[in-house]
MARDOLO-750269 format. One line per field, with one value per residue: residue number from 0; residue in one letter; x, y, z of N, C-alpha, C, O in turn. Coordinates in Angstrom, 1 decimal, m for minus. Atoms other than C-alpha are relative to their C-alpha. Layout:
BEGIN
n = [NUM,...] .
res = [A,...] .
n.x = [X,...] .
n.y = [Y,...] .
n.z = [Z,...] .
ca.x = [X,...] .
ca.y = [Y,...] .
ca.z = [Z,...] .
c.x = [X,...] .
c.y = [Y,...] .
c.z = [Z,...] .
o.x = [X,...] .
o.y = [Y,...] .
o.z = [Z,...] .
***
This chain:
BEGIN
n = [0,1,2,3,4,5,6,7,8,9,10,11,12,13,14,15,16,17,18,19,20,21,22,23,24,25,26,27,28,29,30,31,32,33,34,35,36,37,38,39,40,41,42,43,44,45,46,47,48,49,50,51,52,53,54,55,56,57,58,59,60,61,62,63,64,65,66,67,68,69,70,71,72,73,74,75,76,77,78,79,80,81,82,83,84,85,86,87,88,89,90,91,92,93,94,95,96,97,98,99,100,101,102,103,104,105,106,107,108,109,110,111,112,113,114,115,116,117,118,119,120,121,122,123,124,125,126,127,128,129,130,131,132,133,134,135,136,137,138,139,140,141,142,143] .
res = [X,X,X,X,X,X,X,X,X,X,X,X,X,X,X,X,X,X,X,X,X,X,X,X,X,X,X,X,X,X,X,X,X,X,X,X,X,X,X,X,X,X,X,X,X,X,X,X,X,X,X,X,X,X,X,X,X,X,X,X,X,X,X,X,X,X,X,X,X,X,X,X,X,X,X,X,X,X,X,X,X,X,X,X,X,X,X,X,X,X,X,X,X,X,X,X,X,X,X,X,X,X,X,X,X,X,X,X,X,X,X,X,X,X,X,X,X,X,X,X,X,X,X,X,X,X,X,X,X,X,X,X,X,X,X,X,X,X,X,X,X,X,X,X] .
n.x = [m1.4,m0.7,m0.3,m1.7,0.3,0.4,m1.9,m1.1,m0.3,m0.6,m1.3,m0.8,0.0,1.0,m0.2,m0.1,m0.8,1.1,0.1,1.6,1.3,1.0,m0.4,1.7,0.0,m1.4,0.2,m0.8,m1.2,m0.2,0.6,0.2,0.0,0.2,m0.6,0.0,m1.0,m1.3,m0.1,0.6,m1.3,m0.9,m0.6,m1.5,m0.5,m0.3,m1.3,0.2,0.5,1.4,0.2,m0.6,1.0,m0.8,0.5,1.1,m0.2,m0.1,1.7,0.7,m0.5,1.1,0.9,m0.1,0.0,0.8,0.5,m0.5,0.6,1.6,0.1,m0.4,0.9,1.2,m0.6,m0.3,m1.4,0.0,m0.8,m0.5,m1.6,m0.6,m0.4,m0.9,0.5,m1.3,m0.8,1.4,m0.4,0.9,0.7,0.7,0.4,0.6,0.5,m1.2,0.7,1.1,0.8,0.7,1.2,0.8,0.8,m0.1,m0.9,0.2,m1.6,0.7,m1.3,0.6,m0.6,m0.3,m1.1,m0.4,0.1,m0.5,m0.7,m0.1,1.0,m0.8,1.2,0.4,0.1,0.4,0.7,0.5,1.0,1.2,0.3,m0.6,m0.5,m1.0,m1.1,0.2,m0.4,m0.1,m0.8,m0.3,0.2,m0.2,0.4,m0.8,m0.1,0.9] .
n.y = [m0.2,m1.7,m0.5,m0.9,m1.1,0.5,0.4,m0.2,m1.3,0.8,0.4,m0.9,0.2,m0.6,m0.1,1.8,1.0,0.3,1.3,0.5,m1.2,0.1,1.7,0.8,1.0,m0.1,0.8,0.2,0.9,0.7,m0.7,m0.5,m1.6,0.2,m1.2,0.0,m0.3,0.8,m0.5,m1.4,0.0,m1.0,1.2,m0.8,1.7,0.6,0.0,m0.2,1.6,m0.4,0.0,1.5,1.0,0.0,m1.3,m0.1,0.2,m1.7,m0.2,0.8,m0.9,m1.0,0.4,m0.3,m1.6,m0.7,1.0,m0.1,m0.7,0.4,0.4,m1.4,m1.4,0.1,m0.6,m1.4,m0.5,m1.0,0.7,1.3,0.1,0.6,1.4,0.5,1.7,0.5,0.9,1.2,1.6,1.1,m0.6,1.0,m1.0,1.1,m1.0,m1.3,m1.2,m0.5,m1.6,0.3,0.5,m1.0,0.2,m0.7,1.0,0.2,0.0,0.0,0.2,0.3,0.0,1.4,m0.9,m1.3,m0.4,m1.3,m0.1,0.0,0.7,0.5,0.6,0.7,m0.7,0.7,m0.4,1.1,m0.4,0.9,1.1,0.9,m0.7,m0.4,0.2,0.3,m0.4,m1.0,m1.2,m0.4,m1.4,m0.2,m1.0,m1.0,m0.2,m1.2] .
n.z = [0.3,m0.4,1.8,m0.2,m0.8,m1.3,m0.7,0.5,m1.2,m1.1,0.4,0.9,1.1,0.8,1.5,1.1,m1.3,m1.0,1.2,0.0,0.0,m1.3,m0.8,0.0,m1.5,m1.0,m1.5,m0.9,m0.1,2.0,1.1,1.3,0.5,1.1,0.2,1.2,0.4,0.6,1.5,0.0,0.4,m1.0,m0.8,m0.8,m0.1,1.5,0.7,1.0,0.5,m0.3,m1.4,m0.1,m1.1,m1.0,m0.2,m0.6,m1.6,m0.6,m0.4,m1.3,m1.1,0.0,m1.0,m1.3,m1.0,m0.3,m1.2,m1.3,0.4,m0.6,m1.5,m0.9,0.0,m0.6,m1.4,m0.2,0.5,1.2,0.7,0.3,0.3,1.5,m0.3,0.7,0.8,0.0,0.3,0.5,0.1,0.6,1.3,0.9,1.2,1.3,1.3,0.5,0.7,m0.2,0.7,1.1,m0.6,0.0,m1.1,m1.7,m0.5,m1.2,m1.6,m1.5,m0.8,m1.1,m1.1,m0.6,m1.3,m0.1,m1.6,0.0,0.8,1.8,0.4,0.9,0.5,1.1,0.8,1.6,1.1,1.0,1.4,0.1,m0.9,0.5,m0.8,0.8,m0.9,m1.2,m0.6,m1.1,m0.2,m1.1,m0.1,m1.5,0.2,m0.8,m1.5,0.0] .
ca.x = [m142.5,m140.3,m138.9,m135.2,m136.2,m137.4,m133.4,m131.3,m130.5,m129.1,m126.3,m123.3,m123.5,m124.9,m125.7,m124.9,m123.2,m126.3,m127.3,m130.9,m134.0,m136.1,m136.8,m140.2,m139.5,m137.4,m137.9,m135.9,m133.6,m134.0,m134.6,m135.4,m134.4,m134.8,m132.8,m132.9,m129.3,m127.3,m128.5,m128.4,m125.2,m124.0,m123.5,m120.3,m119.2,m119.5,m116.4,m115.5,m117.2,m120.4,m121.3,m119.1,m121.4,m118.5,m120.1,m123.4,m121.5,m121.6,m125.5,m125.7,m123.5,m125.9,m128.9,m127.0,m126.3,m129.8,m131.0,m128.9,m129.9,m133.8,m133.2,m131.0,m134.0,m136.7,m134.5,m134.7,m131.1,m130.8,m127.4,m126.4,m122.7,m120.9,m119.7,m116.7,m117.4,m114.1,m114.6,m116.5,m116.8,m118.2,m119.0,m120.7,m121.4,m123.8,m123.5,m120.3,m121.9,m125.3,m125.9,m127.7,m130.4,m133.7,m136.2,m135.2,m132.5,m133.7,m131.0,m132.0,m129.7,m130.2,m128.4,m126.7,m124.7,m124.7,m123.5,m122.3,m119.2,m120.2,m122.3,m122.0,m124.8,m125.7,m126.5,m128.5,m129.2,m131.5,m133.3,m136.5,m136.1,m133.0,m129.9,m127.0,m124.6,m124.5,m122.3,m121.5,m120.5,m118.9,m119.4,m117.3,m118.8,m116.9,m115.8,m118.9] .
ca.y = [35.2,37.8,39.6,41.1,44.5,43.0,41.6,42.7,45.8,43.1,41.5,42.8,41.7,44.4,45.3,42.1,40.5,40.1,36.8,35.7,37.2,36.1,33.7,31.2,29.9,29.8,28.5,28.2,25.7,25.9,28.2,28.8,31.4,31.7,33.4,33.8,35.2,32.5,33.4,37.2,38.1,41.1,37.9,39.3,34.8,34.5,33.8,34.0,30.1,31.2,30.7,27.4,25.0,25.8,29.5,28.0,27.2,31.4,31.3,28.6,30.9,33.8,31.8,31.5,35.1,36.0,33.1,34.1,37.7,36.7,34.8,38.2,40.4,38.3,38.2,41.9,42.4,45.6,45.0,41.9,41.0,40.3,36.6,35.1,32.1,30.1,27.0,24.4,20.4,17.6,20.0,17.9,19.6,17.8,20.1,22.2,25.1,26.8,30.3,28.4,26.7,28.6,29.5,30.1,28.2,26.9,27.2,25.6,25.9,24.2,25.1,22.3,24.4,27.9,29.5,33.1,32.5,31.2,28.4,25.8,24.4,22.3,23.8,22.4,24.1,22.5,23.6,21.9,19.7,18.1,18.9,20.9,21.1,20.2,21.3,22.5,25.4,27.4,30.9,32.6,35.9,39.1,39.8,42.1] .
ca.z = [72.4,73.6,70.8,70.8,72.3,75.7,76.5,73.9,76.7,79.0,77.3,75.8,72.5,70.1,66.5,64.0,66.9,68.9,66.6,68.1,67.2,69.8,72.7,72.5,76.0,78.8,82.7,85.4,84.0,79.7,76.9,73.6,71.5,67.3,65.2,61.3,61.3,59.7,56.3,56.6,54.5,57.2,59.4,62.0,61.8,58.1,56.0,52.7,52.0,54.4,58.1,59.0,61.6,64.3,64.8,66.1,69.3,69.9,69.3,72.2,74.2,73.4,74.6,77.8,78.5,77.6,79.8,82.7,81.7,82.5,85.5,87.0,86.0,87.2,90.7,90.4,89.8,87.7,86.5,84.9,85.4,82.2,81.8,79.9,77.3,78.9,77.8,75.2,75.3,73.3,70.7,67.8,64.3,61.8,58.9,57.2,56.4,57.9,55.7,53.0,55.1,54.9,57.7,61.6,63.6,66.7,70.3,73.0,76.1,79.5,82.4,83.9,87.0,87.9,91.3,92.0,89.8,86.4,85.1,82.7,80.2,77.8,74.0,70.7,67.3,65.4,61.9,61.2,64.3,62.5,65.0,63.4,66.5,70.3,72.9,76.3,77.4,80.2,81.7,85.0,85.4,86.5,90.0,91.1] .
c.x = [0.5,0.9,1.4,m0.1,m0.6,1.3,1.3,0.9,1.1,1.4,0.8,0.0,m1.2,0.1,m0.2,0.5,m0.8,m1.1,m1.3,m0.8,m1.0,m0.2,m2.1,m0.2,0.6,m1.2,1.2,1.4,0.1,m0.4,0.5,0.0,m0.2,1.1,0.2,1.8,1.0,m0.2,0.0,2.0,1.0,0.2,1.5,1.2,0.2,1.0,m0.3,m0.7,m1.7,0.2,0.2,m0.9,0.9,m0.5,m1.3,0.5,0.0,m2.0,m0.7,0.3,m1.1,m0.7,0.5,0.2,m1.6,m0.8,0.2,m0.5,m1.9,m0.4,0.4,m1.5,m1.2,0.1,m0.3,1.4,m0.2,1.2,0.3,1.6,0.5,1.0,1.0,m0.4,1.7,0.2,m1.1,0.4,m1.1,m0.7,0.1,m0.5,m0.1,m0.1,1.4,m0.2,m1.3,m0.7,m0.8,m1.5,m1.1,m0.6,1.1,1.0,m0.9,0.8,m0.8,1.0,m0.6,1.0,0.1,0.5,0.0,0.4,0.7,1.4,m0.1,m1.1,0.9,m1.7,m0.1,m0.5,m0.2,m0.7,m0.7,m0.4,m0.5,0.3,1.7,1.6,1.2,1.1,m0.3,1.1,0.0,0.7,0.5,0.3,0.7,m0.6,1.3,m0.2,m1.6,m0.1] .
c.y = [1.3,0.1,0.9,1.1,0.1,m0.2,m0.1,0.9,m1.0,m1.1,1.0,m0.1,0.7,0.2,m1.4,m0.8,m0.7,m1.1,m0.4,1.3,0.4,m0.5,m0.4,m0.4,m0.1,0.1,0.3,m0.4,0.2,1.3,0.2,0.4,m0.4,0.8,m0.6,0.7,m0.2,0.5,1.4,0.0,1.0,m1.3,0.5,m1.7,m0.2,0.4,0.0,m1.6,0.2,m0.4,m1.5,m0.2,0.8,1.1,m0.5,m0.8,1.7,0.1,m1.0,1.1,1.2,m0.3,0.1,1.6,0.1,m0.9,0.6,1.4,0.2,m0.3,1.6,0.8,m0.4,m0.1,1.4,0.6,1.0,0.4,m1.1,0.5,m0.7,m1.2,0.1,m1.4,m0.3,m1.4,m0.8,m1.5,m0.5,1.2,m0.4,0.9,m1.0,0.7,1.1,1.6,0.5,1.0,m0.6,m0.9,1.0,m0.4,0.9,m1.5,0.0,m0.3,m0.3,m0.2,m0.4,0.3,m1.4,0.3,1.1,0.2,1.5,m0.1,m0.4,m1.0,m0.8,m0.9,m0.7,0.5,m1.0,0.9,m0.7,1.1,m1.0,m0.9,m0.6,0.9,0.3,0.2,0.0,0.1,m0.3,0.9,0.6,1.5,0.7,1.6,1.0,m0.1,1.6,0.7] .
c.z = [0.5,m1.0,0.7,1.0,1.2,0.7,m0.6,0.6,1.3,0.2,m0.7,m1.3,m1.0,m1.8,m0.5,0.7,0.7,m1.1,0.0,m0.1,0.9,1.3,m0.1,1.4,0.6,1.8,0.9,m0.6,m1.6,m0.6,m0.9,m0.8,m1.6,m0.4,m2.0,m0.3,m0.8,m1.4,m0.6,m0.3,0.9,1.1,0.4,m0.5,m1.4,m0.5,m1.6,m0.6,0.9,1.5,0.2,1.4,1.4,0.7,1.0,1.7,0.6,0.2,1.0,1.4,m0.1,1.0,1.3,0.2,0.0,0.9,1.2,0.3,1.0,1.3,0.8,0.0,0.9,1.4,0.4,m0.4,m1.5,m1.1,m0.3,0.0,m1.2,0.8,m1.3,m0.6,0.7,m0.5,m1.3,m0.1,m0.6,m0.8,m1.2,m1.1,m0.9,m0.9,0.2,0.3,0.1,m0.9,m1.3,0.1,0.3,1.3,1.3,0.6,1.7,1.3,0.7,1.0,0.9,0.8,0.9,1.9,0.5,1.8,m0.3,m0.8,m1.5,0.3,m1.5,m0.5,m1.2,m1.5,m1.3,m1.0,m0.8,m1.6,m0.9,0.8,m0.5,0.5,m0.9,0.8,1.7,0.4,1.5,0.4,1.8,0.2,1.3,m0.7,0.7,1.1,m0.3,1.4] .
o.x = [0.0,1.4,1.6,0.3,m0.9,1.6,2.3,2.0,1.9,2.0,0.5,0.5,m2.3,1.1,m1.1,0.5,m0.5,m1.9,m2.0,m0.7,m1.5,0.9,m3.1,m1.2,1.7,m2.3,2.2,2.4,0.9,m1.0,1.7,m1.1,m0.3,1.7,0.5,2.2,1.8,0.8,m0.5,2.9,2.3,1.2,2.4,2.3,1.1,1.4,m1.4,m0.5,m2.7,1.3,m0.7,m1.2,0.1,m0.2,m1.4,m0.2,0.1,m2.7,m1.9,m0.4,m1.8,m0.6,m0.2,m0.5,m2.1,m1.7,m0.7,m1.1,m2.3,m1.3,m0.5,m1.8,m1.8,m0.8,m0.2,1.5,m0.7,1.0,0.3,2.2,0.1,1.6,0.9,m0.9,2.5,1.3,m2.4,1.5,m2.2,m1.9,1.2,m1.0,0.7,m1.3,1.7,0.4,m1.9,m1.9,m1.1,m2.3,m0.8,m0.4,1.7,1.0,m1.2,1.3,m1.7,1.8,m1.8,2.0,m0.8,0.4,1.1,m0.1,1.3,1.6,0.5,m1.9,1.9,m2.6,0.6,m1.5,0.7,m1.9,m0.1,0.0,0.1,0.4,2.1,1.9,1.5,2.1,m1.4,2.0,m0.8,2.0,0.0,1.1,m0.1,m0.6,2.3,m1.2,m1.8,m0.8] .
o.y = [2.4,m0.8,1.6,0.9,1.2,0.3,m0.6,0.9,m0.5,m1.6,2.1,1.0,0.3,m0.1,m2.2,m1.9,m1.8,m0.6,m0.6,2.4,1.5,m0.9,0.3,m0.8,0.0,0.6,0.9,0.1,m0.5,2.1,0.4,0.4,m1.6,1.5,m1.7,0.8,0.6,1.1,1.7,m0.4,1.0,m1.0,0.8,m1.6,m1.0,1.5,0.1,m1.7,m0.3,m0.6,m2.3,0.7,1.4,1.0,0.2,m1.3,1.9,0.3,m1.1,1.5,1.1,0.1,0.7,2.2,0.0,m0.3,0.8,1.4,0.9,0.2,2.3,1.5,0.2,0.2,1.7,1.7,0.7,0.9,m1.7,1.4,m1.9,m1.3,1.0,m2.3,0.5,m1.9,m0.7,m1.9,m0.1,1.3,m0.2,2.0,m1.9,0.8,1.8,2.4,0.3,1.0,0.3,m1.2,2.0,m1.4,2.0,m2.6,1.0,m1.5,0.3,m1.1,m0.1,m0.2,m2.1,m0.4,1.0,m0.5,1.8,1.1,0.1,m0.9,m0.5,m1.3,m0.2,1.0,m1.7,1.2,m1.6,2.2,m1.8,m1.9,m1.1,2.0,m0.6,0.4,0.6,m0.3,m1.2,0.8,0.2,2.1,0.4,2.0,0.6,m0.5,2.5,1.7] .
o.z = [0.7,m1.7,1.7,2.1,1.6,1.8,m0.2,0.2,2.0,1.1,m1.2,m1.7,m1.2,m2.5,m0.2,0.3,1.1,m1.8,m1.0,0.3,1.3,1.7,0.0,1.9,0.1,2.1,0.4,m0.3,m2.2,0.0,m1.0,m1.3,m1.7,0.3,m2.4,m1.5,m1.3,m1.9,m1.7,0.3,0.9,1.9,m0.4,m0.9,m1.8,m0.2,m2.2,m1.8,0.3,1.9,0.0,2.1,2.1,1.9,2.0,2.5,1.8,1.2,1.2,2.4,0.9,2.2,2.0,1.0,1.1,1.5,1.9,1.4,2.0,2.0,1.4,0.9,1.8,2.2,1.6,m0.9,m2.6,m2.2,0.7,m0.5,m1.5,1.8,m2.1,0.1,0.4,m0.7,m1.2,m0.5,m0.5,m0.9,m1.8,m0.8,m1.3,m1.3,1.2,1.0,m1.0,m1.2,m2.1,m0.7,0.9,1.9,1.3,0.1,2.4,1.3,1.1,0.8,1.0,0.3,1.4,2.9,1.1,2.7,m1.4,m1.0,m2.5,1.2,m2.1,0.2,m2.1,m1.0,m1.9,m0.7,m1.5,m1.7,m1.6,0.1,0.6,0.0,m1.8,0.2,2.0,m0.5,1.9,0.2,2.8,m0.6,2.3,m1.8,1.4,1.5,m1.1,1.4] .
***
């Protein structure tokens, strides 16, 4: 596992904002990440009713930065260029309300697209195997 403090340095998203805990896995094309956040009451996404399902489209988006993140570093690239979430489709929510489900949320994102302007990927949360929203997503990066 790579644990927060390996590529939390590589995205922009810090503090309670920065949502996953960890990553179990990640390749070329996919990865993994965990994150016990949903039920942690300093939650940045949570409302006064609790962390609505619709939020776990930001913890797919995560996964992708720190995906794209991984790939840039293992290229060598010592900056990462900051990306824009611009768009989401076919995003699917099986469940109201996440902050009351115990355990670890599981993100898995795949890259479906990328080229020197953005990227666009695919995105599933599950907890215990049993899927709580699916997606895709879209990323153009800054001019660099």
């Amino acid at each position: 596992m790579l644990p927060k403090a390996d590529w939390a340095h590589l995205i922009p998203h810090a503090g309670t904002m920065c949502l996953l805990d960890g990553v179990l896995a990640w390749d070329e094309k996919t990865i993994h990440a965990i994150s016990a956040g949903h039920a942690r009451p300093e939650n940045p996404l949570r409302g006064e009713h609790g962390l609505h399902a619709v939020h776990l489209a930001e913890y797919g988006a995560q996964a992708m930065a720190v995906h794209g993140a991984l790939l840039a570093q293992a290229d060598g690239v010592e900056k990462v260029r900051p990306g824009r979430l611009v768009s989401l489709r076919d995003v699917q929510l099986h469940e109201e309300y996440v902050d009351q489900l115990d355990g670890r949320l599981d993100v898995h994102a795949e890259c479906l697209y990328a080229d020197d302007s953005g990227a666009q990927y695919a995105f599933r949360v599950e907890h215990r195997g049993r899927v709580l929203a699916t997606g895709r997503a879209a990323v153009i990066y800054a001019a660099g």
